[in-house]
C-alpha positions as CSV (number, residue, x, y, z in Angstrom):
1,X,-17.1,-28.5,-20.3
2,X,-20.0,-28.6,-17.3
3,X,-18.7,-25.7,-15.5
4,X,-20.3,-27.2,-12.1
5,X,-19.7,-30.7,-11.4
6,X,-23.4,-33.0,-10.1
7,X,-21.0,-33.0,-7.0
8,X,-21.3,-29.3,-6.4
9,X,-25.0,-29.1,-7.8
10,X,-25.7,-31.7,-5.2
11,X,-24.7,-29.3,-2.7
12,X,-26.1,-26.3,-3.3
13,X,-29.2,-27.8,-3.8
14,X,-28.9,-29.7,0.1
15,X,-28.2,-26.0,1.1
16,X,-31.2,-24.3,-0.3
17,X,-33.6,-27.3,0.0
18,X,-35.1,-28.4,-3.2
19,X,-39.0,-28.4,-3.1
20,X,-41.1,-31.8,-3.4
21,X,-43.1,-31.7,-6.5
22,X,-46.1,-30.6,-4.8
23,X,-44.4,-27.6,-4.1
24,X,-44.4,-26.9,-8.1
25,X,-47.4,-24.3,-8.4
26,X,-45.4,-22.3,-5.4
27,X,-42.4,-21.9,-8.1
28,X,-41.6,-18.0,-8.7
29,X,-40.8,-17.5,-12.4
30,X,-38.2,-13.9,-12.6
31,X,-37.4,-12.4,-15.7
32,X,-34.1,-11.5,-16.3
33,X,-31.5,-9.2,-18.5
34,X,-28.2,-8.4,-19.2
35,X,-26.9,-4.8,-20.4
36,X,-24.1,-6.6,-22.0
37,X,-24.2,-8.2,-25.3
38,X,-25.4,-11.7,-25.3
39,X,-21.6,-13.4,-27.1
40,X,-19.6,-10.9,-23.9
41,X,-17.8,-13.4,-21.6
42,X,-19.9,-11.3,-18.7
43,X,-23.0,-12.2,-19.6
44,X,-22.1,-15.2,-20.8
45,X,-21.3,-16.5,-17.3
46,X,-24.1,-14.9,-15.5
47,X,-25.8,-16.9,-18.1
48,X,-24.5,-19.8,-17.3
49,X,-23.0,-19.6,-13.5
50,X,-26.5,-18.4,-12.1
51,X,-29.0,-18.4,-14.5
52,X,-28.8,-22.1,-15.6
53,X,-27.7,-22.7,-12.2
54,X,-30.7,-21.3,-10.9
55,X,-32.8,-23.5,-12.9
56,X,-30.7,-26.9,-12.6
57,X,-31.3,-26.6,-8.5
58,X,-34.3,-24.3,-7.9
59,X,-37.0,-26.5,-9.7
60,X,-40.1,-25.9,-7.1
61,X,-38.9,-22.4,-6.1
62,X,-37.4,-20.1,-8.7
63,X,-37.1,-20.4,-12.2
64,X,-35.4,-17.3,-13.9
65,X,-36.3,-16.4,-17.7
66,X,-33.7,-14.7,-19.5
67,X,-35.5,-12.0,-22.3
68,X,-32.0,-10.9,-24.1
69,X,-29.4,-8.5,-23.5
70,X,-28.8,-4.9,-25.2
71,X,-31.8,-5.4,-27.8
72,X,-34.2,-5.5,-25.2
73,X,-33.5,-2.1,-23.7
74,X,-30.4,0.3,-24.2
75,X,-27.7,-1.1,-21.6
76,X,-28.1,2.9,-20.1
77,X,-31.3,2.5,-19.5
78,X,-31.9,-0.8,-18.3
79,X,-31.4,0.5,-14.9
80,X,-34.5,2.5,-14.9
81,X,-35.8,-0.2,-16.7
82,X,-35.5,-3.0,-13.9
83,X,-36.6,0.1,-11.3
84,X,-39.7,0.3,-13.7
85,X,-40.5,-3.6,-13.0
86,X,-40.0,-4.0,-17.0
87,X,-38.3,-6.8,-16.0
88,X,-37.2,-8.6,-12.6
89,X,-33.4,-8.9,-12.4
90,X,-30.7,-7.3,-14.0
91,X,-27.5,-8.2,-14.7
92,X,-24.9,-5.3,-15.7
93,X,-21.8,-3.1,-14.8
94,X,-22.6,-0.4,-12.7
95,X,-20.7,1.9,-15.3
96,X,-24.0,2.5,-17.2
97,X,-25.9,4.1,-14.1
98,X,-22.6,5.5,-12.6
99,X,-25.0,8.7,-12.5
100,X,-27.3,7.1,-10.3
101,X,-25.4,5.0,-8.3
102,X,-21.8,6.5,-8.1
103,X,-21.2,4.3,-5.6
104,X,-20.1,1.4,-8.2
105,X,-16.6,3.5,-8.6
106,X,-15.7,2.1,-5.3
107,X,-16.1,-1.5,-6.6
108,X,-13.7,-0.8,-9.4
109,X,-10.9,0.4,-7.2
110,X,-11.7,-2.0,-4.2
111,X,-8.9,-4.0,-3.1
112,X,-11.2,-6.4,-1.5
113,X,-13.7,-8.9,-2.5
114,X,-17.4,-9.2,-2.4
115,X,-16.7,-11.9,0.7
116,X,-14.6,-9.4,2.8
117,X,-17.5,-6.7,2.4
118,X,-20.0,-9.3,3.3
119,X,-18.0,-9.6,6.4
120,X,-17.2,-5.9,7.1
121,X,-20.5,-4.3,6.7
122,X,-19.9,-3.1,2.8
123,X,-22.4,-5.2,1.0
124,X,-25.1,-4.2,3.0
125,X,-24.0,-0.7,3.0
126,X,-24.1,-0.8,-0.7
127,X,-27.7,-2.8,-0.5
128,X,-28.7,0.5,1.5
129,X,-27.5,2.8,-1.4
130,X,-29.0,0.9,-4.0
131,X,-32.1,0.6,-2.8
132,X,-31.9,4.4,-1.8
133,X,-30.7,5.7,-5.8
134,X,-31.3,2.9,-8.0
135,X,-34.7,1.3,-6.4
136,X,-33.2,-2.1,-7.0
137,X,-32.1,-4.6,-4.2
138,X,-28.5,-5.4,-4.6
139,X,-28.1,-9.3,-4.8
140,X,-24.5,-10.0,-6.2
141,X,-21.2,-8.6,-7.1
142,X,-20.2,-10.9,-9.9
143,X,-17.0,-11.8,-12.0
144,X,-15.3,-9.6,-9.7
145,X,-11.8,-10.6,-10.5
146,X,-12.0,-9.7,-13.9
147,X,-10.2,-6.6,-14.5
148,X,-9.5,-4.5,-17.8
149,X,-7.0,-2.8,-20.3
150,X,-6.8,-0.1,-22.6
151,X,-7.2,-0.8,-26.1
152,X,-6.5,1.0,-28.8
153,X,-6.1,1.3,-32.8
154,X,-3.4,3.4,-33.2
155,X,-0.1,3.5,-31.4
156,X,-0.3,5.9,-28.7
157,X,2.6,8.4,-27.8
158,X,4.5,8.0,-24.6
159,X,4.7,11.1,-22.3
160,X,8.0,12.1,-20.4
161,X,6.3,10.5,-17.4
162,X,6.5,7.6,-19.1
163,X,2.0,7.3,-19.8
164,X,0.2,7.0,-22.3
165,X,-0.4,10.7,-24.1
166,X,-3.2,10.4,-25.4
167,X,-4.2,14.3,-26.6
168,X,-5.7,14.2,-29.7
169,X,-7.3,10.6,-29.5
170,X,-11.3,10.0,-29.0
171,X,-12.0,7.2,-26.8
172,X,-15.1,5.0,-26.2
173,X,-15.9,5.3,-22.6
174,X,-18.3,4.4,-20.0
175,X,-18.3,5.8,-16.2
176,X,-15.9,3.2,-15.6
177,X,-12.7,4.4,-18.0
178,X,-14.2,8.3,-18.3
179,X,-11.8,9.1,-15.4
180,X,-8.6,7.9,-16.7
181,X,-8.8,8.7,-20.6
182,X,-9.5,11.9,-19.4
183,X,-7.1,12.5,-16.9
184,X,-4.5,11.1,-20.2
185,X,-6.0,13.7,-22.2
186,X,-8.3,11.8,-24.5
187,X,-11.5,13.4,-25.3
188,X,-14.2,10.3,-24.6
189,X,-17.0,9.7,-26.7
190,X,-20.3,7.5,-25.2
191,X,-21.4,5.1,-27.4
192,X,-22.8,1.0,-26.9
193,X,-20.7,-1.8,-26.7
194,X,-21.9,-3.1,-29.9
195,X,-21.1,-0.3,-32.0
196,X,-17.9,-0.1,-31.1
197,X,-16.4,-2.1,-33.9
198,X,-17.9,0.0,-36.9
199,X,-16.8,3.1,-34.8
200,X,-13.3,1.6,-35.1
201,X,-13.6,0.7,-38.7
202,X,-14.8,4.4,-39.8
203,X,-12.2,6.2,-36.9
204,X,-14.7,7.7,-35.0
205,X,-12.8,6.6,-32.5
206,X,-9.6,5.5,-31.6
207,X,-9.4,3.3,-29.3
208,X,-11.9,1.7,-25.9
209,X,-11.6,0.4,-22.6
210,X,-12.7,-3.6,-22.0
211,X,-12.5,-5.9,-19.8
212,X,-9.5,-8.7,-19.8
213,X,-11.7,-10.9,-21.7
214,X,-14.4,-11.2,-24.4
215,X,-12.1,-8.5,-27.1
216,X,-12.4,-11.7,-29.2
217,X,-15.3,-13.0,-28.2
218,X,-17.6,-9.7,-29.2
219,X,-15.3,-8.9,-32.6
220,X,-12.9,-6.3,-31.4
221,X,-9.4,-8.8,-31.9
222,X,-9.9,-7.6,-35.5
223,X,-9.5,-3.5,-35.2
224,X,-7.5,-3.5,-32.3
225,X,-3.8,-2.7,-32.5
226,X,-2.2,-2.2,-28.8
227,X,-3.1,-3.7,-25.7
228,X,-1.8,-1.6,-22.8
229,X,-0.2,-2.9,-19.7
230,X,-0.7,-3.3,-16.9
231,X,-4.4,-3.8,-16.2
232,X,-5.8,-1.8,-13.8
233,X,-9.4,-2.1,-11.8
234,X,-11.7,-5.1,-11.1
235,X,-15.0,-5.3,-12.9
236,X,-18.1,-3.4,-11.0
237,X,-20.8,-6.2,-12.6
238,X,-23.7,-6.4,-10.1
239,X,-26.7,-8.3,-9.6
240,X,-30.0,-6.2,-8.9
241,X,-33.5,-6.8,-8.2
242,X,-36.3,-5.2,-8.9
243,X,-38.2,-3.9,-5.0
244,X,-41.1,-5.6,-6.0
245,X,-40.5,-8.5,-7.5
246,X,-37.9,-9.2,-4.2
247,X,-40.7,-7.8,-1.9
248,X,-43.1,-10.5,-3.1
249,X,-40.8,-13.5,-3.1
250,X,-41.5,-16.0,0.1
251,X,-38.5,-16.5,2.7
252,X,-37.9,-19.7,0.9
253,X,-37.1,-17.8,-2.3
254,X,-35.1,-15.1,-0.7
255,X,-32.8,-17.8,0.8
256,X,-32.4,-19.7,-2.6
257,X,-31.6,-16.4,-4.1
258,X,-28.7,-15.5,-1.3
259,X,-27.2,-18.3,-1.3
260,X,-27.1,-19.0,-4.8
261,X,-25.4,-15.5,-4.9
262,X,-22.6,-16.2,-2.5
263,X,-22.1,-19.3,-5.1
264,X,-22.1,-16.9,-8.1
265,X,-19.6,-14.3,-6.9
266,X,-17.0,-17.4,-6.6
267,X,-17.9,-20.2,-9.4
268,X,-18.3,-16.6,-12.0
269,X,-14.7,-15.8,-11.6
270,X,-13.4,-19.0,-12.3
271,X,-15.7,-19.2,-15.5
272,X,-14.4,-16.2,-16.6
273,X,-10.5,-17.1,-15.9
274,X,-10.9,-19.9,-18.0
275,X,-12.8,-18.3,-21.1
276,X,-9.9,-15.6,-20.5
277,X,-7.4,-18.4,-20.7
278,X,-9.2,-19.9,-24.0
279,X,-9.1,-16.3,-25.5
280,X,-5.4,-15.3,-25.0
281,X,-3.9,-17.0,-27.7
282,X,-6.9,-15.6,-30.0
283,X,-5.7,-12.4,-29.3
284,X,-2.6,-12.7,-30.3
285,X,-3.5,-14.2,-33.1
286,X,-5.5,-11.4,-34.0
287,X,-2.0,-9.4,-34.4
288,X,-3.1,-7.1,-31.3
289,X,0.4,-6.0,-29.8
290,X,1.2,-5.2,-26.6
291,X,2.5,-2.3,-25.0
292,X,4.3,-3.0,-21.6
293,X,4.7,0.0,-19.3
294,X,7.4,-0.9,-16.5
295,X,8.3,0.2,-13.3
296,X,8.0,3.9,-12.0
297,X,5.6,4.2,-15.1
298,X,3.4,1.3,-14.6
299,X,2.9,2.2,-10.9
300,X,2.3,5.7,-12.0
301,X,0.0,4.7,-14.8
302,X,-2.3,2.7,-11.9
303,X,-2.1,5.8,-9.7
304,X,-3.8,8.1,-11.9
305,X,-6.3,5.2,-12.7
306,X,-7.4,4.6,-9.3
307,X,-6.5,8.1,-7.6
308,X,-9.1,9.6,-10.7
309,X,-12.1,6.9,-9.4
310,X,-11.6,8.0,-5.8
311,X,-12.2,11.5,-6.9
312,X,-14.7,11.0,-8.6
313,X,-16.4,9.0,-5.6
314,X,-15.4,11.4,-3.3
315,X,-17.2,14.4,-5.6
316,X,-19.9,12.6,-6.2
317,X,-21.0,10.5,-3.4
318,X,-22.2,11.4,0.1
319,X,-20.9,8.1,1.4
320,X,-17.2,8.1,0.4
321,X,-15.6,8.9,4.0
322,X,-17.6,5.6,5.2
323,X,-17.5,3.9,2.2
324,X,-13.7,3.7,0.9
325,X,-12.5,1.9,4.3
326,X,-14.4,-0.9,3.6
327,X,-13.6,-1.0,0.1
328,X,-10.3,-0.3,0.1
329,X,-7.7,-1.5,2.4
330,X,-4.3,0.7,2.9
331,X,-1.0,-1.3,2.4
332,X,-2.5,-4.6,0.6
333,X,-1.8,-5.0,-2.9
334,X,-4.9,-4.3,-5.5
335,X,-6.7,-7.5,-6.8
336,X,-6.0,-6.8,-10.3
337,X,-2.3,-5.7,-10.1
338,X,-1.0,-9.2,-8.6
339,X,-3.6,-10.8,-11.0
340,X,-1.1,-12.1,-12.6
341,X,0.3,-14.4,-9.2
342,X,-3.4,-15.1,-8.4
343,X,-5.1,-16.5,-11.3
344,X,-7.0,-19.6,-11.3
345,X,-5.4,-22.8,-13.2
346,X,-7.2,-25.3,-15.2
């Protein structure tokens, strides 16, 4: 289906002002990237929710090129990349310059959205930092409701705590799942997305973190066994500029841009609800199983994945003891664990 109806497109485009068609030579053509694979759910909506978006309302004012995902640069290096001016925007999760910017662990743990840090000061804290360690200007956090599970290919053993043991196992982790596979005694193992499947196939691994979506879409419904519950995190996927290329755009552009951000960071996690609700029964059909903790075990098993990110956070980043507050609010329930109560219906 049109994921935005004319009736919406209408509106956005009375918000930003769509130029006359004298205004045409003025138009500011931005190249774009994602570190994800092309066929990921992710990229697919940024792909769709602001990129096509971008072009369906911002005729006279921005028109955004996309050049490809992973094959155009190494999803670890497209941060450096984007900093580089190689390209103009970049789409990715912030797991694959958690070195650079160790401030994207907040994101994952967060219990608030990218509309309550707008309003508290966060955003343009986190503007400040990545402008300060990535040399990027921080546009939008996207999907930010999608949150992720532990995947794996062989049937894990179940500590007296009641977790996941998984000594012995070699995981496939980025920054974002490093913290808890290791904290569960897994020794991780860094490897692309895309490679995943073949290191499944030969057991050079045994199992992965991903997000709630896209295990079918990319392939991986096929060698994976278990799904672990609960889910635990919301996805760090951010939107960055290049300085430059945001330097040089006119007011007018910047505006467009901003706006169509604030857009993004709502009609993206509704795209991907829906492509998660398409994929469900996929899964299953896949013959991946599920493994359900419960009670005492499945609060436990979110503990140590969220307690381990604010450690890291707090070892890493300079900013924690102003940052966390904002992100995180004591008392209120985290995004992704009453997902399940919250998710967007058809």
């Amino acid at each position: 289906m049109t994921f935005i109806k004319s009736g919406i497109i209408a509106a956005a485009a009375a918000t930003v002002g769509i130029a006359s068609g004298s205004a045409l030579a003025m138009e500011k053509t931005l190249n774009t990237v994602t570190a994800l694979q092309q066929t990921n759910v992710l990229a697919q909506s940024y792909l769709k929710t602001f990129v096509a978006e971008a072009n369906a309302i911002g005729k006279g004012i921005v028109k955004i090129k996309y050049l490809g995902g992973q094959e155009i640069v190494p999803p670890r290096k497209a941060a450096s990349a984007l900093k580089r001016g190689q390209f103009d925007i970049l789409s990715a999760p912030t797991a694959y310059y958690i070195g650079t910017v160790p401030e994207g662990y907040g994101l994952l743990a967060s219990n608030q959205g990218p509309r309550a840090l707008r309003a508290n000061g966060g955003f343009a804290l986190l503007q400040k930092i990545y402008k300060e360690k990535a040399g990027a200007h921080l546009l939008a956090w996207g999907e930010n409701m999608t949150s992720y599970y532990m995947y794996l290919g062989v049937k894990p053993k179940i500590g007296k705590d009641g977790l996941p043991d998984l000594k012995g196992l070699k995981m496939r982790a980025t920054g974002t799942y490093r913290p808890l596979f290791r904290a569960l005694g897994a020794t991780t193992i860094n490897i692309k997305s895309s490679e995943i499947i073949t290191a499944m196939q030969r057991k050079t691994v045994d199992g992965f973190g991903m997000t709630d979506t896209s295990l079918h879409a990319i392939g991986l419904s096929n060698v994976t066994k278990y799904r672990v519950f609960p889910n635990f995190y919301q996805t760090n996927q951010v939107v960055t500029v290049n300085l430059n290329s945001w330097a040089a755009l006119s007011q007018k552009q910047k505006d467009f841009l901003n706006n169509l951000a604030l857009h993004y960071e709502t009609s993206s996690v509704l795209y991907v609800e829906l492509e998660r609700q398409k994929e469900e029964p996929l899964v299953k059909g896949a013959g991946v199983k599920d493994i359900v903790l419960k009670g005492a075990a499945a609060q436990k098993y979110l503990d140590v994945a969220h307690g381990e990110i604010w450690k890291e956070l707090k070892k890493r980043s300079k900013y924690h003891d102003h940052l966390k507050p904002l992100l995180y609010k004591p008392g209120k329930p985290n995004r992704q664990v009453d997902f399940g109560d919250t998710r967007l219906q058809k």
